[in-house]
C-alpha positions as CSV (number, residue, x, y, z in Angstrom):
1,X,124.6,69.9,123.1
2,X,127.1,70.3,120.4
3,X,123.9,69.5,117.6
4,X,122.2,72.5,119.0
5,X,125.4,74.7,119.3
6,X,125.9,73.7,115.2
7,X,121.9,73.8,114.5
8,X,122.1,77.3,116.2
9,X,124.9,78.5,114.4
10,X,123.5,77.7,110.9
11,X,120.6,79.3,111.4
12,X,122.4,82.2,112.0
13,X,124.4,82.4,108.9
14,X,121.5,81.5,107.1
15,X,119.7,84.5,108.4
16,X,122.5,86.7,108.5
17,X,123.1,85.8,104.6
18,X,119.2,85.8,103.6
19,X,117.9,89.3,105.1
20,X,121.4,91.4,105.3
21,X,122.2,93.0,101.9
22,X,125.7,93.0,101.7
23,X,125.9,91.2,97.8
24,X,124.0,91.8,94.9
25,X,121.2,91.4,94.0
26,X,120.2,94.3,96.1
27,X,116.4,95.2,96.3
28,X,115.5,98.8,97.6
29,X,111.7,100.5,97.6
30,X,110.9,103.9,97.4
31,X,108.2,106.2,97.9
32,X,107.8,110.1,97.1
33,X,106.1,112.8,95.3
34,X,106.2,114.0,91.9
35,X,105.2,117.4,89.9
36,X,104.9,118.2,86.9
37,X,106.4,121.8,86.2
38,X,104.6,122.1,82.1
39,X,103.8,120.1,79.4
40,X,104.9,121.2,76.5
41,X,103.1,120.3,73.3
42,X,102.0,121.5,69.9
43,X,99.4,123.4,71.4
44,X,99.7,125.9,74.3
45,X,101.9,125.2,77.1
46,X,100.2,123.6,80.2
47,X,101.9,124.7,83.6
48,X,100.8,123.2,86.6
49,X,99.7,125.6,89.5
50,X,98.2,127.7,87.2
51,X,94.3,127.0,86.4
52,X,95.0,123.1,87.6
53,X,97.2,121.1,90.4
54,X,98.7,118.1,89.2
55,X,100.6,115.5,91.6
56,X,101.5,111.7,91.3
57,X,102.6,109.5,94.1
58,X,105.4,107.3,92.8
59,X,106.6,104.0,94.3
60,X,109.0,102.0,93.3
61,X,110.8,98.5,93.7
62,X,114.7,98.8,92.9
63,X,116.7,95.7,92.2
64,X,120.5,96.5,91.6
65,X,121.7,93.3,89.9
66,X,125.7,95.1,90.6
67,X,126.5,97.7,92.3
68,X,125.9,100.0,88.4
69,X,123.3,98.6,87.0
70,X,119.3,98.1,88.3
71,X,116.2,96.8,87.0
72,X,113.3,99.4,88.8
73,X,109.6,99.0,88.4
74,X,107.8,102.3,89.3
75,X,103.6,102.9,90.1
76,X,102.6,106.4,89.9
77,X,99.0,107.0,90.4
78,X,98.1,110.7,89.9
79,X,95.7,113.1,91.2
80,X,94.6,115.9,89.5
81,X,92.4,119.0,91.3
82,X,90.6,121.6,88.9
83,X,87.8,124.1,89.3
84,X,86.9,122.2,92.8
85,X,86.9,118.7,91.7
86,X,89.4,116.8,92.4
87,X,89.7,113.0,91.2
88,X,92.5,110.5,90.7
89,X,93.5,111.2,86.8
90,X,95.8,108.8,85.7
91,X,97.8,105.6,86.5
92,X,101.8,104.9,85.3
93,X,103.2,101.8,85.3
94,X,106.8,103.1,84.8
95,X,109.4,99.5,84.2
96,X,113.2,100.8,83.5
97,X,116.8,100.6,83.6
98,X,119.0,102.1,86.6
99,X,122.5,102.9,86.0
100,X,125.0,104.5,88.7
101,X,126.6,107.1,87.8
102,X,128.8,107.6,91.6
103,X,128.7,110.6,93.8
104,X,125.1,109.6,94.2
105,X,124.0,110.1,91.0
106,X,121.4,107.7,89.1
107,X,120.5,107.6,85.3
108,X,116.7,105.7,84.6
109,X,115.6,104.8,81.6
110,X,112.3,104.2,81.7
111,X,109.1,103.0,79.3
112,X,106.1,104.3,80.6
113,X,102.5,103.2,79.8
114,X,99.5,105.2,81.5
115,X,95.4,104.7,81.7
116,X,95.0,107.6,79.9
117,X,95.8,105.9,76.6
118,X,99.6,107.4,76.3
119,X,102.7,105.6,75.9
120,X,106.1,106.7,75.7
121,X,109.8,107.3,77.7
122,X,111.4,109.0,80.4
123,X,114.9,109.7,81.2
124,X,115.5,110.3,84.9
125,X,118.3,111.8,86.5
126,X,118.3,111.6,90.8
127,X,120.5,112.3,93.4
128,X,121.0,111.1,96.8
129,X,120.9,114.5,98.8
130,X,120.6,112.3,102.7
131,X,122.2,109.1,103.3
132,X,120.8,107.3,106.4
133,X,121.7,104.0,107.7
134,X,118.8,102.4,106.5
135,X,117.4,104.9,104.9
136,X,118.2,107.7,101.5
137,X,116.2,111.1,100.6
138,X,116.7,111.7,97.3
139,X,115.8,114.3,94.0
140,X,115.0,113.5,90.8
141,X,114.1,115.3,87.2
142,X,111.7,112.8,85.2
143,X,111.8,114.2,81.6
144,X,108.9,112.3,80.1
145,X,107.8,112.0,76.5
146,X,104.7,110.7,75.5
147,X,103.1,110.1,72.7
148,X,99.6,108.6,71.7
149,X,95.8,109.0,72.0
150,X,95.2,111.0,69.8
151,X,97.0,113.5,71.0
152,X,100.4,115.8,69.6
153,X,103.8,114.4,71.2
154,X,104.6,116.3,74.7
155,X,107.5,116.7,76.9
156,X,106.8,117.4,80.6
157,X,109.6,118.1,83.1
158,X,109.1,117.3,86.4
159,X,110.3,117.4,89.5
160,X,110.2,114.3,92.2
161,X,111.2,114.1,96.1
162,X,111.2,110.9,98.1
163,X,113.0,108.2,100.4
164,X,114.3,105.1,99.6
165,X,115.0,102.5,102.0
């Protein structure tokens, strides 16, 4: 009786310690949308909604090493709709650095390396706007920067909506 009461007990605190998050590391996904607003390049500006519809699905796995700084690894697959044809256009893998900055506020650094031959960074700044119990809406601004392919440098801001949980 008393070997199951202690067997009982330390399976307990070994579950208790192994699926509740209350130390770091801390590991979060997310899941959202993401548009680009214009790219911005040597030639002509580009803006989305105009004679094409751009939108990528970004998801993400977050690990907070403290409670300030994060290692995230983001997948953004993108479809692209022009003239009637719509077709998946391009896929991100998007590995960075998270940093809190309190109040909600997140700074990532990220590298970014897409199918369509270009390469580059993107600083992100996002805010919590909702925080659930075991969930968090949240806003972002991904400012990204590519290069490569022969193709001139851009600059795209963007605009990104999704849940973390």
């Amino acid at each position: 009786m008393k070997f199951r009461l202690l067997f009982s007990a330390l399976v307990l605190c070994i579950s208790v310690t192994v699926f509740s998050q209350t130390t770091n590391p801390k590991i979060y996904f997310s899941t959202g949308i993401v548009h680009q607003i214009v790219a911005i390049s040597s030639d002509a500006p580009s803006y989305n909604f105009s004679s094409y519809y751009q939108i990528g699905f970004p998801t993400c796995v977050n690990v907070w090493k403290t409670s300030t700084v994060g290692f995230s690894m983001q997948f953004i697959p993108t479809i692209r709709s022009e003239k009637g044809i719509s077709k998946m256009s391009n896929f991100l893998f998007h590995p960075g650095i998270m940093l809190a900055l309190g109040k909600g506020y997140t700074f990532i650094g990220r590298t970014a390396f897409e199918t369509s031959g270009r390469y580059g960074i993107t600083p992100i700044f996002s805010k919590t706007i909702i925080k659930g119990k075991y969930s968090n809406v949240y806003v972002a601004t991904p400012l990204p920067l590519r290069f490569g392919n022969d193709k001139p440098f851009s600059f795209s801001p963007s605009f990104e909506f999704g849940i973390t949980f």
